[in-house]
C-alpha positions as CSV (number, residue, x, y, z in Angstrom):
1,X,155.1,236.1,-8.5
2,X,157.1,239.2,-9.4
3,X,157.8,239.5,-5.5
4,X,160.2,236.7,-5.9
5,X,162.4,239.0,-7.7
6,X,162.4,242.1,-5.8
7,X,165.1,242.8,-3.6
8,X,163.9,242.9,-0.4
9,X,163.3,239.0,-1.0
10,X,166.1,237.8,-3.1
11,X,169.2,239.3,-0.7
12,X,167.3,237.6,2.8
13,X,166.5,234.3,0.5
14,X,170.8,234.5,-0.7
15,X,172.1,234.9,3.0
16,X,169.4,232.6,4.4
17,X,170.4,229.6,1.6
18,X,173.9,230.0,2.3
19,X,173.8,229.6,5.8
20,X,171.2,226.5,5.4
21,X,173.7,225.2,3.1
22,X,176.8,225.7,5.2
23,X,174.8,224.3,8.2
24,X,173.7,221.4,6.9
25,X,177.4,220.5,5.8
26,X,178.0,218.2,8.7
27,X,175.0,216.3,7.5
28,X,176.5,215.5,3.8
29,X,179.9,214.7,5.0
30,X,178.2,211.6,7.1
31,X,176.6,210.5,3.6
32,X,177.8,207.9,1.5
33,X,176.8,209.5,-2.1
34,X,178.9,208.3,-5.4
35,X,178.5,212.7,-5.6
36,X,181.0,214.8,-3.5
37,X,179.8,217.2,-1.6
38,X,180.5,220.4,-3.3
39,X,178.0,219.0,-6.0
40,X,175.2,218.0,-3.3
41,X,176.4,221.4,-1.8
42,X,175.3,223.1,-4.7
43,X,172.1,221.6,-5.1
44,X,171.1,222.7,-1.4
45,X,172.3,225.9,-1.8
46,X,169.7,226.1,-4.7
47,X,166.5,224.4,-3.4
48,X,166.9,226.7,-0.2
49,X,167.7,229.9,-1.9
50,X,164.2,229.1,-3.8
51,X,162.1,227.7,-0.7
52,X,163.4,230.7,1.3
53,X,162.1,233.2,-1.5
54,X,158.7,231.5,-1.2
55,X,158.8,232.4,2.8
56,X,160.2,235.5,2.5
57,X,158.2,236.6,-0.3
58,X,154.4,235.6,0.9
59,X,154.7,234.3,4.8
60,X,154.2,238.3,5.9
61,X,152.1,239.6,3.3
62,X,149.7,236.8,4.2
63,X,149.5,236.4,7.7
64,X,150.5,239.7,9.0
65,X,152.8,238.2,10.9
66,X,157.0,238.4,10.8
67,X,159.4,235.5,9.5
68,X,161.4,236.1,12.5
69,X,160.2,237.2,15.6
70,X,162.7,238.4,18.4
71,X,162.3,238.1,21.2
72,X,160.2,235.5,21.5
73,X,157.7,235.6,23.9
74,X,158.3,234.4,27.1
75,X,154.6,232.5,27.0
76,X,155.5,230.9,23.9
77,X,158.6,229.7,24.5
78,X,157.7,228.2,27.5
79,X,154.9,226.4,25.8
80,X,157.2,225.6,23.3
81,X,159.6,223.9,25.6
82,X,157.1,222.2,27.6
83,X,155.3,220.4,24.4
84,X,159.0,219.4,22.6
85,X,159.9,217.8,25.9
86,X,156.8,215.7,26.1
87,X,156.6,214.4,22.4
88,X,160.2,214.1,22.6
89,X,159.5,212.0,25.5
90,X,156.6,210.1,23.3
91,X,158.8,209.8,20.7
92,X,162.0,208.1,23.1
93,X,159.6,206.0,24.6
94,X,157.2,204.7,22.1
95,X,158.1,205.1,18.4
96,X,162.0,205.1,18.6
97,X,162.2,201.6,19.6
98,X,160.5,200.3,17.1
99,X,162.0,202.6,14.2
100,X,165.9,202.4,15.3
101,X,165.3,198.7,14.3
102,X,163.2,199.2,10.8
103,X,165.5,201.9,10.0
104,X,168.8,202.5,12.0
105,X,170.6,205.0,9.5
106,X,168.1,207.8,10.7
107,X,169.6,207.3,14.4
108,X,172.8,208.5,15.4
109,X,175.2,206.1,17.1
110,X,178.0,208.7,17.9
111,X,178.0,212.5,19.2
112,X,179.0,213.8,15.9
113,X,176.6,211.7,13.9
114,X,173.7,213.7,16.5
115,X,175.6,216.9,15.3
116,X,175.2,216.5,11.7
117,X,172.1,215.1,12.0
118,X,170.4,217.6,14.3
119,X,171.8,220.5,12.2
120,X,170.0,219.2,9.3
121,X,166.9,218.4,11.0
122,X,166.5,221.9,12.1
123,X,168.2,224.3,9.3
124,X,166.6,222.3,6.9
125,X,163.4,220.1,7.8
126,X,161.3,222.5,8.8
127,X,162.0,225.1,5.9
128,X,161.5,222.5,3.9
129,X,158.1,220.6,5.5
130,X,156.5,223.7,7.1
131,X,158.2,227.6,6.1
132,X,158.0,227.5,2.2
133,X,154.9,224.6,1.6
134,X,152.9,227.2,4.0
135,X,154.0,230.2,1.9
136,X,153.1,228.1,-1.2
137,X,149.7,227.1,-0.1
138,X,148.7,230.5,1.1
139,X,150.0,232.7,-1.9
140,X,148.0,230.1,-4.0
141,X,144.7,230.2,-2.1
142,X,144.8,233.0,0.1
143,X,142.7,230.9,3.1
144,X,144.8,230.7,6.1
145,X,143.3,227.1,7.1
146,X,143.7,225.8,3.3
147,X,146.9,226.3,3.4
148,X,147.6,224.9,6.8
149,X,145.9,221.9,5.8
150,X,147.7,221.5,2.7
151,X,150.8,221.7,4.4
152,X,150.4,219.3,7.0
153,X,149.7,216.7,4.1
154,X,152.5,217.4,2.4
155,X,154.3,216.3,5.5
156,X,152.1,212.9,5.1
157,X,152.8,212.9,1.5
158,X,156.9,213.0,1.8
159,X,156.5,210.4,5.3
160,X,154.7,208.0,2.7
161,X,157.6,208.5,-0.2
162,X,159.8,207.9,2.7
163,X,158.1,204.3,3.9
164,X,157.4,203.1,0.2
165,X,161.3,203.0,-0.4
166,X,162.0,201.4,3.3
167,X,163.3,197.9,2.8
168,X,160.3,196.3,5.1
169,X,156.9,197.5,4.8
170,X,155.0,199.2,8.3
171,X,152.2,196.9,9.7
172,X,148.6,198.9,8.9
173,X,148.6,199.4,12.7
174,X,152.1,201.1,13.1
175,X,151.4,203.0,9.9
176,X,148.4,204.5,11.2
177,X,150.6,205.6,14.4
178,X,152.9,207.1,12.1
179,X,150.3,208.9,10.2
180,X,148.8,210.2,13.3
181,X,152.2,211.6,14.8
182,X,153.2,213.1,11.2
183,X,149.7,214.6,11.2
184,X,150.2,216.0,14.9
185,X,153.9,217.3,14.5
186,X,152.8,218.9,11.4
187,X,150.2,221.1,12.5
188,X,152.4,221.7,16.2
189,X,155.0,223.2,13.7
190,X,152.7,225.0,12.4
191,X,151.3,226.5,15.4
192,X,154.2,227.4,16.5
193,X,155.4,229.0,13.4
194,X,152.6,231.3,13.0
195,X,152.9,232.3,16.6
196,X,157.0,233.1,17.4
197,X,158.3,232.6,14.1
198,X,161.1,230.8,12.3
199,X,163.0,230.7,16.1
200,X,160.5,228.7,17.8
201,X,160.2,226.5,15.3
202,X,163.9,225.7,15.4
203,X,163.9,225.6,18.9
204,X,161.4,223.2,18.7
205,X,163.2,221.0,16.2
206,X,166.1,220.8,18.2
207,X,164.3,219.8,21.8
208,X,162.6,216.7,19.5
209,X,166.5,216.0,18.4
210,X,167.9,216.0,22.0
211,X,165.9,212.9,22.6
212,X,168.7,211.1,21.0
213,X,171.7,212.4,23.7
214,X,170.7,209.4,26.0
215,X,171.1,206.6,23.5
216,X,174.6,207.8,22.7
């Protein structure tokens, strides 16, 4: 735990939270919150300095492998690009439909909505569902698949916090599709993460988010 307070983590963690926060700005200013935004703002700035320490403290030390990698490699991304356009291409096809209906405030209806939206589904979601849980999980346990495992349920655990407060309840049926997609993209994420990086993983998040440039 005393890494979290060295320097070599703290100074990445600030300038890595700050730009999270600034990022995601576009996102808050599409809320409605009875809070203004400096206050929710603040709060971000917070929780990302802290998630970041987690990643930047434990990610290398327990995978050998870098935070960021740059370049990436050319394999990779390719991969990358060819797997986000097919889910994204699932996700168009298959799940949207049914979702923008159930739950049309996580759509956007306008090109700055996708902005704000996509910002904060990349600078954000992922740090938040796959960079810090994994550095949590390993530093705890020190197994590799443990904590891959644990991370990808936390990604089922927050989908589930996210259905229980949706004003219809899912059909079994649909809910086991969405379980099986959340259980899927998790453990893409994390593939890709432990492979090229914090980079690919954005890149990634942002290929799933174009999908929404041909309803606008």
């Amino acid at each position: 735990m005393r890494r979290l307070i060295q320097t070599e983590v703290i100074k990445p963690a600030g300038l890595a939270a700050g730009a999270t926060a600034l990022i995601c700005y576009p996102r808050f200013a599409l809320w409605q919150t009875p809070y203004p935004i400096w206050y929710v703002e603040l709060v971000l700035l917070f929780g990302a300095f802290v998630l970041w320490a987690f990643v930047f403290a434990w990610h290398t030390p327990l995978t050998g492998r870098p935070v960021f990698l740059f370049p990436l490699e050319l394999r990779l991304f390719v991969r990358a690009t060819i797997i986000g356009l097919l889910v994204a291409a699932i996700l168009y096809w298959i799940f949207d439909p049914t979702f923008r209906l159930r739950t049309p405030a996580d759509y956007p209806s306008t090109f700055g909505q996708w902005i704000g939206m996509t910002l904060f589904a990349v600078a954000f979601q992922p740090l938040f569902l796959t960079f810090a849980p994994l550095a949590w999980a390993l530093r705890l346990f020190r197994r590799l698949r443990i904590g891959i495992g644990l991370t990808v349920l936390f990604g089922v655990f927050v989908m589930v916090v996210k259905m229980r407060s949706a004003p219809m309840p899912l059909p079994p049926a649909m809910f086991a599709e969405l379980l099986a997609l959340r259980l899927t993209l998790g453990a893409i994420a994390i593939y890709f993460y432990l492979r090229g990086g914090v980079l690919l993983v954005w890149w990634w998040a942002l290929l799933l988010q174009s999908r929404h440039l041909l309803t606008l």
